[in-house]
Short mmCIF file of the C-alpha atoms (twelve columns), coordinates in Angstrom:
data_MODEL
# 
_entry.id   MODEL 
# 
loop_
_atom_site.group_PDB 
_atom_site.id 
_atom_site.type_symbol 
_atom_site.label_atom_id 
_atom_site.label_alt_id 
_atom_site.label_comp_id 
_atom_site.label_asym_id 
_atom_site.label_seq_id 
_atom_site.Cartn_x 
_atom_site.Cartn_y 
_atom_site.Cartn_z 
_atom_site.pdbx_PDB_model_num 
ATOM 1   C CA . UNK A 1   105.017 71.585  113.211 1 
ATOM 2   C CA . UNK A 2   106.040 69.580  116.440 1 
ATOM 3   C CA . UNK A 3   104.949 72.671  118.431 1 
ATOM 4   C CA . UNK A 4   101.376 72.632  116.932 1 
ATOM 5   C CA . UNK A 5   100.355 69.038  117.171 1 
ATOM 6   C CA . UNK A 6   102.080 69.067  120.781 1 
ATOM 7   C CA . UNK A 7   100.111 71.855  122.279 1 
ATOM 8   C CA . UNK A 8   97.264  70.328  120.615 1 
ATOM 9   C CA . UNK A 9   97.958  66.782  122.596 1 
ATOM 10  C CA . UNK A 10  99.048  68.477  125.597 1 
ATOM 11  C CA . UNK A 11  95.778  70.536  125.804 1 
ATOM 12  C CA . UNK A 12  93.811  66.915  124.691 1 
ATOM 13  C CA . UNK A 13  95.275  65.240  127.838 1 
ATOM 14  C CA . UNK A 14  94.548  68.363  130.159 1 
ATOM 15  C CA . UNK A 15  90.866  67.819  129.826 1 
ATOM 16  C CA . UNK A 16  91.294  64.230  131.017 1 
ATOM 17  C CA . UNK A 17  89.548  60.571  130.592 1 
ATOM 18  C CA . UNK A 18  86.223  59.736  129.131 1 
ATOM 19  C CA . UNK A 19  83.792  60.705  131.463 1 
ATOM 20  C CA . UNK A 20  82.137  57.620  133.108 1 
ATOM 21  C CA . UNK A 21  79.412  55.981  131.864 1 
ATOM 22  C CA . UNK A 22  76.188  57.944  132.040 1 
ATOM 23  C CA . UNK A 23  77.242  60.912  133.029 1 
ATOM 24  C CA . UNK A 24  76.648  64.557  130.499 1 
ATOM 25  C CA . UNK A 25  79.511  66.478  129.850 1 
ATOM 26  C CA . UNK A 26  78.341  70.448  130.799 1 
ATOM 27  C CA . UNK A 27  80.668  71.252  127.544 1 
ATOM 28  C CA . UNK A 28  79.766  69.222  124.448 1 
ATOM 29  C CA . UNK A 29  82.012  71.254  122.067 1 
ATOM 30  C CA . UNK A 30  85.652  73.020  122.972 1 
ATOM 31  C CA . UNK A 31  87.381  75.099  119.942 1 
ATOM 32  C CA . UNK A 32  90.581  76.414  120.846 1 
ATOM 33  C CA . UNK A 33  91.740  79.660  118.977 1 
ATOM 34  C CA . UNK A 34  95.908  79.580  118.048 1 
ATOM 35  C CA . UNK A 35  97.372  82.805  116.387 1 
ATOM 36  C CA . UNK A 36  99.351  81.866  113.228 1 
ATOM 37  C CA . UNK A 37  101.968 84.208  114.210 1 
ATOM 38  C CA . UNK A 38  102.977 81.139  116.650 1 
ATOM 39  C CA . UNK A 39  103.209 79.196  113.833 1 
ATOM 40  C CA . UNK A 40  106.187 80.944  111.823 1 
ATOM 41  C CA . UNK A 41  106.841 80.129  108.416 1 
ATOM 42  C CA . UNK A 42  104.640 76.869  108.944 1 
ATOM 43  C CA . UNK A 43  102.011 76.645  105.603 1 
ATOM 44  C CA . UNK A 44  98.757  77.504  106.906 1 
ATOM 45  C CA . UNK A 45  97.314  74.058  104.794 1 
ATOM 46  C CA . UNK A 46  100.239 72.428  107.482 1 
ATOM 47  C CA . UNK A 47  98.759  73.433  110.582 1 
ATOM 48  C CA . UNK A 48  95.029  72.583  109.425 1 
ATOM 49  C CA . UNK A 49  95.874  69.317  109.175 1 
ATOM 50  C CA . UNK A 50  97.508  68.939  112.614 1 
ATOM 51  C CA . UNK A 51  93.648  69.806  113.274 1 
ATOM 52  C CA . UNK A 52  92.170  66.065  112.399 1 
ATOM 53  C CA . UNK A 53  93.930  64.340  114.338 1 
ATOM 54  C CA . UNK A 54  93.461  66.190  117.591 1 
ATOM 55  C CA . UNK A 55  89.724  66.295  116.516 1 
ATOM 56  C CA . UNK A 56  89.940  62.525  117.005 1 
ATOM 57  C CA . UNK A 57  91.616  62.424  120.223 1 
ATOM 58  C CA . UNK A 58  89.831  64.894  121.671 1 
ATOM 59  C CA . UNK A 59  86.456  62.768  121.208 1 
ATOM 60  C CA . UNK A 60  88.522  59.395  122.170 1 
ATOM 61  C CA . UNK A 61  89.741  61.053  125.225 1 
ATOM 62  C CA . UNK A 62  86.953  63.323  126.709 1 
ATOM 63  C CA . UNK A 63  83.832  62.696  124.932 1 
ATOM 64  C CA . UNK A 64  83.737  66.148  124.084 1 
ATOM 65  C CA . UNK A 65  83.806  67.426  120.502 1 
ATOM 66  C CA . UNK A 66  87.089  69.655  119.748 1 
ATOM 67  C CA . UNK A 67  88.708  71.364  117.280 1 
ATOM 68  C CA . UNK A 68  90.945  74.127  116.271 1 
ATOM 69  C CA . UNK A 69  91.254  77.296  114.456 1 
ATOM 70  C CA . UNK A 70  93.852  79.420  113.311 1 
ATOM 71  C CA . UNK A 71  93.307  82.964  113.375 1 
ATOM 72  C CA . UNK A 72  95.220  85.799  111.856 1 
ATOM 73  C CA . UNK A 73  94.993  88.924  113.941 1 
ATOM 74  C CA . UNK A 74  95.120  88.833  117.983 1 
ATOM 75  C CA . UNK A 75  91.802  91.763  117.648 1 
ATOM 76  C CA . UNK A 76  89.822  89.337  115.909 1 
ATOM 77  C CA . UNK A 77  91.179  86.193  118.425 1 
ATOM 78  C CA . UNK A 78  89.592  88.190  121.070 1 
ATOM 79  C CA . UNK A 79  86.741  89.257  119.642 1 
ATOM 80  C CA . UNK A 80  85.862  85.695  118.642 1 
ATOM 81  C CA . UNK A 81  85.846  84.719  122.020 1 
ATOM 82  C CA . UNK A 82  84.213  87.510  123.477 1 
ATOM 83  C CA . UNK A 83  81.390  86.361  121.557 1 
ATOM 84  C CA . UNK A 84  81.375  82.828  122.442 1 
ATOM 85  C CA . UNK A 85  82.287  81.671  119.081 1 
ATOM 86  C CA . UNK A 86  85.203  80.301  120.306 1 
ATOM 87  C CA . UNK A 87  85.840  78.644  124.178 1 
ATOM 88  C CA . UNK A 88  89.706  78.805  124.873 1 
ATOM 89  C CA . UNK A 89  92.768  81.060  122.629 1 
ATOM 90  C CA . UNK A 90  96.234  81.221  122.762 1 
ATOM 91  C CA . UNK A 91  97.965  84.908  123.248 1 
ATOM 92  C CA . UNK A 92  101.683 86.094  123.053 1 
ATOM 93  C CA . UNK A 93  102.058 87.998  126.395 1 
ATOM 94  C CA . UNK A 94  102.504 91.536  124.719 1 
ATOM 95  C CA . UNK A 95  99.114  91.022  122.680 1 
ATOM 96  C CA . UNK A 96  97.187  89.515  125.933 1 
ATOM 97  C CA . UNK A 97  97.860  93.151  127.277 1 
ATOM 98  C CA . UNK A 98  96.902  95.133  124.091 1 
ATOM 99  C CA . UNK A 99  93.338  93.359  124.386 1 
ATOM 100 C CA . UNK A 100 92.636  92.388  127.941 1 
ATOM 101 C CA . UNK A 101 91.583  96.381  129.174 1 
ATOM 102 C CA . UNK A 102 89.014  96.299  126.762 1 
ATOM 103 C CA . UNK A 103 87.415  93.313  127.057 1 
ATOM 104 C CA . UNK A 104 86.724  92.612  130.728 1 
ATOM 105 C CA . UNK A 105 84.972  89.143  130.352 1 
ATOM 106 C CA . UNK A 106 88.074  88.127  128.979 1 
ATOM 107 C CA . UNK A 107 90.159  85.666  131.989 1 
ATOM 108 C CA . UNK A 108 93.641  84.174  132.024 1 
ATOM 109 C CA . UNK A 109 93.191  80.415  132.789 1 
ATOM 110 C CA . UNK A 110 96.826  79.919  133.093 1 
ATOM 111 C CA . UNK A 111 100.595 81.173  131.312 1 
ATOM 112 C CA . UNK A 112 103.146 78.783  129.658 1 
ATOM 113 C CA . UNK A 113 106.332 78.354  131.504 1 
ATOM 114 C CA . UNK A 114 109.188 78.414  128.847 1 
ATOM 115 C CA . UNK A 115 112.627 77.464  129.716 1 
ATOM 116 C CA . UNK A 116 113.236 80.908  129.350 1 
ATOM 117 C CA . UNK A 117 111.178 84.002  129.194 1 
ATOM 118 C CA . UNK A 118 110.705 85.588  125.553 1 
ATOM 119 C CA . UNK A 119 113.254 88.305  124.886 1 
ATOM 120 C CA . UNK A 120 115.111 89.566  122.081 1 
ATOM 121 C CA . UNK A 121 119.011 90.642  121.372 1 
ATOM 122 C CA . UNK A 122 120.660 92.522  118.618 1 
ATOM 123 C CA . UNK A 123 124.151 90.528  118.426 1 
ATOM 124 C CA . UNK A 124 127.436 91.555  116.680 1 
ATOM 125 C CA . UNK A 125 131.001 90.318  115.844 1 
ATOM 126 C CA . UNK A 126 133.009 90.164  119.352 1 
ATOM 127 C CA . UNK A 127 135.144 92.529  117.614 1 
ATOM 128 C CA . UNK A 128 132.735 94.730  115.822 1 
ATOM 129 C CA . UNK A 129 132.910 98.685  116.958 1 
ATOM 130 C CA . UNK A 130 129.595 99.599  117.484 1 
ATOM 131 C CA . UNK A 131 128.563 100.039 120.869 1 
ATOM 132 C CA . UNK A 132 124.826 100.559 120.434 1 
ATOM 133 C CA . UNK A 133 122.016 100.557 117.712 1 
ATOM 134 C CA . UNK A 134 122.617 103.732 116.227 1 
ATOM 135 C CA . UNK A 135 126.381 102.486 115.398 1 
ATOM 136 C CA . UNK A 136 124.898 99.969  113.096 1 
ATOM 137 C CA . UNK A 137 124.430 101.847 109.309 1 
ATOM 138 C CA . UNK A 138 121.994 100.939 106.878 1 
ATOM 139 C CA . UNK A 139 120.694 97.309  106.087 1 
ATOM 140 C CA . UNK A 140 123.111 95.023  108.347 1 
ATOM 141 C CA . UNK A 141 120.796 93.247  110.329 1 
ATOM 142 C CA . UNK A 142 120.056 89.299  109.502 1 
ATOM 143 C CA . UNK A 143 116.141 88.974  110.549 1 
ATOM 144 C CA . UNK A 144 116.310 84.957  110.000 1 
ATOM 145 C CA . UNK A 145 113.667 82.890  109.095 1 
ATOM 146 C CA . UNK A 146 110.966 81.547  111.876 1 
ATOM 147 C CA . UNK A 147 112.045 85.053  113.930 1 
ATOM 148 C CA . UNK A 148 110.152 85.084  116.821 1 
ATOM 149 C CA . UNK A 149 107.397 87.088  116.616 1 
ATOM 150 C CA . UNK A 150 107.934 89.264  119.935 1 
ATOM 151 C CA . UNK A 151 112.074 89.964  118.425 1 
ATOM 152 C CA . UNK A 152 110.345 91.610  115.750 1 
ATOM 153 C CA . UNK A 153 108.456 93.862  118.088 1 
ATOM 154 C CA . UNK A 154 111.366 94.754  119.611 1 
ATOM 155 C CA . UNK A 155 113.819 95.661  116.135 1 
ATOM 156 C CA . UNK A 156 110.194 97.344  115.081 1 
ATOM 157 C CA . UNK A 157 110.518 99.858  118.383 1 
ATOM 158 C CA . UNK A 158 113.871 100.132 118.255 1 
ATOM 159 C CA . UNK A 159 114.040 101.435 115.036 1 
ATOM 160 C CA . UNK A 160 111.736 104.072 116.090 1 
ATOM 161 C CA . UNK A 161 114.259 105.608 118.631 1 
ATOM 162 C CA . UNK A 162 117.021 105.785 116.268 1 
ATOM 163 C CA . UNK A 163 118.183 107.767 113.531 1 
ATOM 164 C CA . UNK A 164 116.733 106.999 110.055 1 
ATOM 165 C CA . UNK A 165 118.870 103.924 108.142 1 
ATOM 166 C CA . UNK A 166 120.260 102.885 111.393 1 
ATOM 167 C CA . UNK A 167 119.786 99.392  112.138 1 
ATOM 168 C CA . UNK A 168 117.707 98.574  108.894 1 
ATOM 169 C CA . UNK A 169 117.045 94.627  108.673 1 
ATOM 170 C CA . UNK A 170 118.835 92.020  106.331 1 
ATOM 171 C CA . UNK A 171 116.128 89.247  104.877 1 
ATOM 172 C CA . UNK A 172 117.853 85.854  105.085 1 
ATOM 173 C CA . UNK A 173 115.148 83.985  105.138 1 
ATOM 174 C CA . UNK A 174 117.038 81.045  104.101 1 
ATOM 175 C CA . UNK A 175 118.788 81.159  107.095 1 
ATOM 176 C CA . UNK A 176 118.011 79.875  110.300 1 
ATOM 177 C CA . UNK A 177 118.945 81.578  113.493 1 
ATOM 178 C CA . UNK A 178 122.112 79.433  114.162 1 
ATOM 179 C CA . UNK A 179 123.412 80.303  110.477 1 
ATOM 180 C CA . UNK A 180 122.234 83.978  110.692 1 
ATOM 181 C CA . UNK A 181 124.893 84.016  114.076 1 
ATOM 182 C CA . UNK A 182 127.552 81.878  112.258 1 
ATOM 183 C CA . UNK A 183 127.484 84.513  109.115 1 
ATOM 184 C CA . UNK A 184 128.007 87.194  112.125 1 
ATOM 185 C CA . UNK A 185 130.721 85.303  113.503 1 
ATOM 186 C CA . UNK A 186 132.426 84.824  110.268 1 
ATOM 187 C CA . UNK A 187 131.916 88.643  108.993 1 
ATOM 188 C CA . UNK A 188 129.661 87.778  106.200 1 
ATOM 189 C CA . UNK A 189 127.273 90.146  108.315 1 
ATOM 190 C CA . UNK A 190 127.025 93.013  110.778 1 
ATOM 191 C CA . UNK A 191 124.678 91.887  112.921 1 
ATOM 192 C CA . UNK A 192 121.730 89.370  113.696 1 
ATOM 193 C CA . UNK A 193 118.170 89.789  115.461 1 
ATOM 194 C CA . UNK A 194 117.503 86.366  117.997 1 
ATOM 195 C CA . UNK A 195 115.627 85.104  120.467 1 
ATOM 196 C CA . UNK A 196 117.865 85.271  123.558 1 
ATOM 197 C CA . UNK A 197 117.012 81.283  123.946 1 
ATOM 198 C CA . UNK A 198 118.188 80.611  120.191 1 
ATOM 199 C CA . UNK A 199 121.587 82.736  121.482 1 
ATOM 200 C CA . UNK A 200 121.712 80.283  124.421 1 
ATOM 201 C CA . UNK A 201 121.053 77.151  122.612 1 
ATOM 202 C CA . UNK A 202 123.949 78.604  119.858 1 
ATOM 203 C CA . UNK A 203 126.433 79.029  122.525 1 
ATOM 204 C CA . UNK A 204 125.735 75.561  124.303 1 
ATOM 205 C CA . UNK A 205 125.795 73.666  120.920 1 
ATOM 206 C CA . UNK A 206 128.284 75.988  119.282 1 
ATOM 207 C CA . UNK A 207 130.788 77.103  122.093 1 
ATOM 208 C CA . UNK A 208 133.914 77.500  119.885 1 
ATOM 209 C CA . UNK A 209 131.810 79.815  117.515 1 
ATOM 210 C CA . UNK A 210 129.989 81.277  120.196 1 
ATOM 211 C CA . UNK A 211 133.027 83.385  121.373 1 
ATOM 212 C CA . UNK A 212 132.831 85.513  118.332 1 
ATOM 213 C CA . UNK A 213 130.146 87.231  118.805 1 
ATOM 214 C CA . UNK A 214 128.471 89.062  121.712 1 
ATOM 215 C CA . UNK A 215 125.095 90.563  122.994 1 
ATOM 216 C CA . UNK A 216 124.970 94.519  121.460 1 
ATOM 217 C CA . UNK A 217 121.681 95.181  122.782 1 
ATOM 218 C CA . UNK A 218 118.458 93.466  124.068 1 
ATOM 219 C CA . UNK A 219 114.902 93.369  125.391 1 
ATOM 220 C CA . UNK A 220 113.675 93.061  128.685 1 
ATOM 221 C CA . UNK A 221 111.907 89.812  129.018 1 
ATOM 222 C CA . UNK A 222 108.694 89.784  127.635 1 
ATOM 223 C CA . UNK A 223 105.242 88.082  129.668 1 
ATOM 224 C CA . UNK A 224 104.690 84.863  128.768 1 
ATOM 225 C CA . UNK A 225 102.152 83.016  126.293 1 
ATOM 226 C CA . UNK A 226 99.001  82.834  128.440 1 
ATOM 227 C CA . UNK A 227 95.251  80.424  127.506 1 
ATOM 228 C CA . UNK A 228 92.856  83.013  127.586 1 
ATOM 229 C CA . UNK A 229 88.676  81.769  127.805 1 
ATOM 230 C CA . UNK A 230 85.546  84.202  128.384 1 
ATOM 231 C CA . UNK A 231 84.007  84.025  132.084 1 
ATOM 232 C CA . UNK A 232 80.829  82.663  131.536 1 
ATOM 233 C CA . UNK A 233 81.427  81.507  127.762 1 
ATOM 234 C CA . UNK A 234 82.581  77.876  129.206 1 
ATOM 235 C CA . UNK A 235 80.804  76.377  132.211 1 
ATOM 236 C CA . UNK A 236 83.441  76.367  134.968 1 
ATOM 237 C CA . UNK A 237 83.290  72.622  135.446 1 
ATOM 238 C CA . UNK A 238 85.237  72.685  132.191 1 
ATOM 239 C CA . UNK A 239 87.223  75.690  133.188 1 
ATOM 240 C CA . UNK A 240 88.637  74.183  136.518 1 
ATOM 241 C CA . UNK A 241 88.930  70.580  134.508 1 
ATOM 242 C CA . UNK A 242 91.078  72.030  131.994 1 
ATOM 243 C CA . UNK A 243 92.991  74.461  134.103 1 
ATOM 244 C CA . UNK A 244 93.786  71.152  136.588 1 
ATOM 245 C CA . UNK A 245 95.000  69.117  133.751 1 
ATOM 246 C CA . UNK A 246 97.108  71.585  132.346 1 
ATOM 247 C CA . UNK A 247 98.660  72.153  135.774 1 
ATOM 248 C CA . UNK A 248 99.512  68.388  136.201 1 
ATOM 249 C CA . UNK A 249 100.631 67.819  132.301 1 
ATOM 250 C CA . UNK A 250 104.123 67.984  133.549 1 
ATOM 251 C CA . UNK A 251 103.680 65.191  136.411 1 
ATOM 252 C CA . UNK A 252 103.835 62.141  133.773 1 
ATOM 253 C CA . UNK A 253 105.794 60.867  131.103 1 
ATOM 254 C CA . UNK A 254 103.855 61.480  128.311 1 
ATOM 255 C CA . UNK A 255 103.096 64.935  129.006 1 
ATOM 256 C CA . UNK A 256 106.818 65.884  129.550 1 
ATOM 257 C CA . UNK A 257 107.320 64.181  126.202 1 
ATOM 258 C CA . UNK A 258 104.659 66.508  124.553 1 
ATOM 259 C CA . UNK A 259 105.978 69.888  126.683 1 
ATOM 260 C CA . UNK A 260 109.478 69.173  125.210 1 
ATOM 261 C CA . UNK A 261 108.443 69.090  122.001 1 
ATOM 262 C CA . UNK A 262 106.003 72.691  122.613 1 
ATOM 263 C CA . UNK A 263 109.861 73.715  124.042 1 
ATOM 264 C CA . UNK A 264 107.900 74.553  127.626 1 
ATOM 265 C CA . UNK A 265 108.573 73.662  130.632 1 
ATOM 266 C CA . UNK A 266 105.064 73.362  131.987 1 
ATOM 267 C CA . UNK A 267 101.986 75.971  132.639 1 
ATOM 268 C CA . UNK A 268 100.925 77.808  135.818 1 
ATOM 269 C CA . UNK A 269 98.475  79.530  137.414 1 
ATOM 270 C CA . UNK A 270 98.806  83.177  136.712 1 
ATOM 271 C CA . UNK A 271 101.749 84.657  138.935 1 
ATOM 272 C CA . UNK A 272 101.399 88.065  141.128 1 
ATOM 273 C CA . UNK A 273 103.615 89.379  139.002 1 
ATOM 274 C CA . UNK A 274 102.259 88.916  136.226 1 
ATOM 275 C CA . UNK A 275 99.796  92.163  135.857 1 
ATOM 276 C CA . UNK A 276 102.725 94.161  136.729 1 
ATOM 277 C CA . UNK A 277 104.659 92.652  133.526 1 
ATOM 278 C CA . UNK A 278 101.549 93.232  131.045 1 
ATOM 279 C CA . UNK A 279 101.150 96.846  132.373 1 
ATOM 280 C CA . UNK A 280 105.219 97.295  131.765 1 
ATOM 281 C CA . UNK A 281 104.714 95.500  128.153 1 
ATOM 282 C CA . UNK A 282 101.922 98.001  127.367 1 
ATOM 283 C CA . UNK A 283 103.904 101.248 128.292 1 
ATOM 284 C CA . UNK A 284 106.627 100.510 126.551 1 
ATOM 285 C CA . UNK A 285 105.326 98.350  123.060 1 
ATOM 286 C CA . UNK A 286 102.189 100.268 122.511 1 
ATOM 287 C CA . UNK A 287 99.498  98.360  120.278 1 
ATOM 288 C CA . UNK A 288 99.584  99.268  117.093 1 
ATOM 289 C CA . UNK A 289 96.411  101.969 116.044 1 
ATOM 290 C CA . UNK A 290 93.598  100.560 115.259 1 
ATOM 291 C CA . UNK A 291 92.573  101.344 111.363 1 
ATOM 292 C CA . UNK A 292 88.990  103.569 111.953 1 
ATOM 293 C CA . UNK A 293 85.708  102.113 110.584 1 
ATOM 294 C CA . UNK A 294 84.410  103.951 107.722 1 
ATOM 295 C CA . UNK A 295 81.431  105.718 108.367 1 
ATOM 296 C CA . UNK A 296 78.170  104.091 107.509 1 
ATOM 297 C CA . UNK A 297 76.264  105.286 103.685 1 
ATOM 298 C CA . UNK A 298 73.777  107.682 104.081 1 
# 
């Protein structure tokens, strides 16, 4: 819940101050799009109400009218703003680069700077046998709960390459990822799916425990989050405003305060590298097909 109401304040302080005293705001309304897959095992009714008080802020702080809205499905997040119907949304890296080819108008403003980049591990006992994936038989793999949502890409395509029952997932969704790698320290499990930065955060909290178990297999790192608007769908006064603020959110106190609680470092302008990541992400995750449209009655 921190993470929503933080990126909503951090995004509420990019924009800036009131505007002074007689002057028109080119934007009068900005709605922000957030996938709900960002939002793991938060209550949808949770999130919505994150939504009022940003709504208030937002019109304290900018004059502008702003509000939020959680969407399902990254096809329909960009569709939505393709149309105008929304100003600004929030994509994982890998789903940026499943969209962005086919809708052109579609820009990156700028990508979220995490302390480390997304990637995903498959990790077993330190003494365990198996050597890869396919070692792993049947349902021994604890998926814990709030598993981020670009690990389960990765067990998803993974279990594509390998034999059938290899590597089948374990639902603990009562565990979190730091008891999901204590039950695969302690044998109670085979192996565990994490975020490389919830293995990191395990073995700097947890060092004792940390020595039993080791990396089997992992990812490469996946692109970052990026804030995705449509060019010419928000007058670039606002575009450059935002962008600027969102830049600078790390230069003061409050911001930091707000960017530790999203667990980011900061944003950026869109590295050189970047295209060269999504194009990488695409060729080896796929998106998934697309179901067909039925055909129209005759």
């Amino acid at each position: 819940m921190a993470r929503v109401f933080g990126f909503l304040m951090t995004l509420v302080m990019a924009v800036g101050v009131t505007p002074r005293a007689g002057a028109e705001p080119p934007q009068t309304t900005i709605k922000l799009g957030v996938l709900s897959g960002m939002f793991r095992d938060v209550p949808p009714p949770v999130v919505q109400a994150a939504a009022a008080p940003f709504r208030d802020l937002f019109k304290k702080h900018t004059s502008l009218d702003g509000d939020i809205e959680v969407v399902d499905e990254y096809e329909v997040l960009a569709a939505r703003l393709n149309e105008k119907k929304l100003q600004f949304g929030v994509f994982h890296g890998f789903e940026w680069a499943w969209v962005r080819g086919r809708y052109p108008d579609l820009q990156a403003l700028v990508v979220t700077v995490p302390p480390k980049k997304p990637q995903a591990c498959i990790v077993v006992h330190v003494e365990s046998n198996a050597t890869k994936p396919a070692h792993l038989k049947g349902a021994c793999v604890a998926v814990p709960s709030g598993t981020k949502i670009h690990s389960e890409l990765y067990h998803t395509h993974l279990l594509g390459t390998l034999p059938a029952g290899c590597c089948r997932p374990v639902n603990k969704a009562t565990w979190g990822p730091e008891e999901a790698l204590d039950a695969v320290g302690n044998g109670d499990v085979a192996a565990a799916l994490v975020d490389t930065a919830a293995l990191s955060a395990y073995q700097n909290n947890k060092p004792g425990a940390a020595t039993q178990v080791k990396v089997l297999c992992q990812s490469d790192p996946f692109p970052p989050a990026v804030i995705v608007y449509r060019k010419g769908g928000v007058d670039e006064v606002t575009v450059e405003k935002i962008r600027g603020g969102l830049l600078k959110v790390k230069d003061n106190p409050q911001g930091r305060a707000f960017l530790f609680l999203w667990k980011l470092k900061g944003f950026e302008d869109v590295p050189a590298g970047y295209d060269a990541e999504l194009h990488q992400t695409l060729k080896a995750y796929p998106p998934p097909a697309r179901p067909e449209k039925a055909p129209s009655p005759k």
